[in-house]
LUMTOR-938382 format. One record per residue (C-alpha): residue in three letters; x, y, z. Coordinates in steps of 0.05 Angstrom, whole numbers, padded with zeros to 5 digits, always signed. Example, Ala and Ser with C-alpha at 12.3 -4.5 7.8 and 13.67 -1.06 7.14 Angstrom:
// LUMTOR-938382
Ala+00246-00090+00156;Ser+00273-00021+00143;
END
This chain:
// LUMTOR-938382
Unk-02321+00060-03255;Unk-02263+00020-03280;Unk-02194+00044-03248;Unk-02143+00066-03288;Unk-02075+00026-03289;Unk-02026+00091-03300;Unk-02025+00155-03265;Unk-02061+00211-03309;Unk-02106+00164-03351;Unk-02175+00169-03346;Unk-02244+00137-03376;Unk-02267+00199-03385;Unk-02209+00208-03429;Unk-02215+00149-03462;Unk-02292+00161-03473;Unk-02272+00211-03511;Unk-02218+00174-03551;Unk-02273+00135-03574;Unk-02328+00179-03585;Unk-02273+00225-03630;Unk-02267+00162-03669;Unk-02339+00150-03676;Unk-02345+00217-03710;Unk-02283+00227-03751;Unk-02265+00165-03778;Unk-02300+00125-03837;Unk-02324+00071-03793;Unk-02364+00091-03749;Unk-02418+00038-03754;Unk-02371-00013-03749;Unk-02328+00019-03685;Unk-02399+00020-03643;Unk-02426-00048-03664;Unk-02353-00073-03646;Unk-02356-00039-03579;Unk-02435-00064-03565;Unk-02420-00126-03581;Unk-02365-00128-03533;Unk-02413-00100-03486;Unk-02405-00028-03480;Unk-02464+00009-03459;Unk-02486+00081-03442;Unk-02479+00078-03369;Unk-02411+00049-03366;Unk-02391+00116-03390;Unk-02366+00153-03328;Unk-02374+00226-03356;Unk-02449+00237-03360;Unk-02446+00282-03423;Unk-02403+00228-03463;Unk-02456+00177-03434;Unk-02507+00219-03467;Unk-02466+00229-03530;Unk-02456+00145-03542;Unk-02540+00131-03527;Unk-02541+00192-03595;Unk-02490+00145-03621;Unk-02527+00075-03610;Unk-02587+00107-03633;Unk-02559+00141-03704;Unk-02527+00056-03719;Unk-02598+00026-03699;Unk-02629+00075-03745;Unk-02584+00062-03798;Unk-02573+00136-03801;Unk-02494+00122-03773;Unk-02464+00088-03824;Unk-02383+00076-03854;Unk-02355+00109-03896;Unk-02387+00175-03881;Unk-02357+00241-03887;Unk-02348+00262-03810;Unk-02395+00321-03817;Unk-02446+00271-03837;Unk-02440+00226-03781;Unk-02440+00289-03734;Unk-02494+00305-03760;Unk-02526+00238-03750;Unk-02503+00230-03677;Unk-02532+00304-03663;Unk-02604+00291-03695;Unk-02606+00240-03640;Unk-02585+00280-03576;Unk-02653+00284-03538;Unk-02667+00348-03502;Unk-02650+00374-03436;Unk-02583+00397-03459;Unk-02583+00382-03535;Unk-02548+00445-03553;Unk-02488+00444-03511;Unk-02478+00368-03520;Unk-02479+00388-03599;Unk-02417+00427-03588;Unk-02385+00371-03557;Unk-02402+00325-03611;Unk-02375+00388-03655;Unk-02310+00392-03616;Unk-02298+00324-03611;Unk-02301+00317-03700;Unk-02250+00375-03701;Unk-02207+00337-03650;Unk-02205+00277-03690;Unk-02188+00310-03757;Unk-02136+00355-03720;Unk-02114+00293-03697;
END
C-alpha cells in the first residue's frame, strides 16, 4: 500500500472518494477510463471490498453498461449487476451507501 503523507488520511478513504464519484456523478465512464489509463487497477485498492467494488466498476465501462451522463441510480445499478458472488449482497449496500454519500455530498 501507498503511505499516506498526513496523519488521518487513508487509501481506503480515498478508495472511497473515488468509488462515491464513480456512482454519483455524470461521468462515470470517463472518471474510470481516466483512472485505468493512469494505471489504477483492482488490487491497488487496499480495502478488499472497494477492490471488489472497482473490478464491478471496470467491468460495467468494458460492457458499455457504465456510461456518462447517467442518473446515479443507473450507474448503481450497473456497477451492482456486475458484483460476482461470494458476497454480492452486502457489497450492494456498499455500492448503495456510497451513491447516497455522494449526493449527500
Amino acid at each position: 500500500p501507498r503511505r499516506c503523507e498526513e496523519a488521518g488520511w487513508s487509501d481506503a478513504e480515498a478508495e472511497k472518494g473515488l468509488l462515491m464519484s464513480v456512482v454519483s456523478d455524470g461521468a462515470s465512464a470517463t472518471t474510470v477510463r481516466e483512472c485505468v489509463e493512469k494505471g489504477l487497477r483492482a488490487l491497488d485498492f487496499s480495502d478488499k471490498d472497494n477492490e471488489r467494488i472497482w473490478e464491478a466498476v471496470e467491468r460495467a465501462r468494458v460492457s458499455g453498461s457504465l456510461r456518462d451522463e447517467m442518473a446515479p441510480a443507473q450507474a448503481v445499478a450497473a456497477v451492482k449487476k456486475e458484483i460476482s458472488d461470494p458476497g454480492k449482497k452486502v457489497l450492494g449496500t456498499k455500492v448503495d451507501k456510497l451513491e447516497l454519500a455522494g449526493r449527500d455530498g
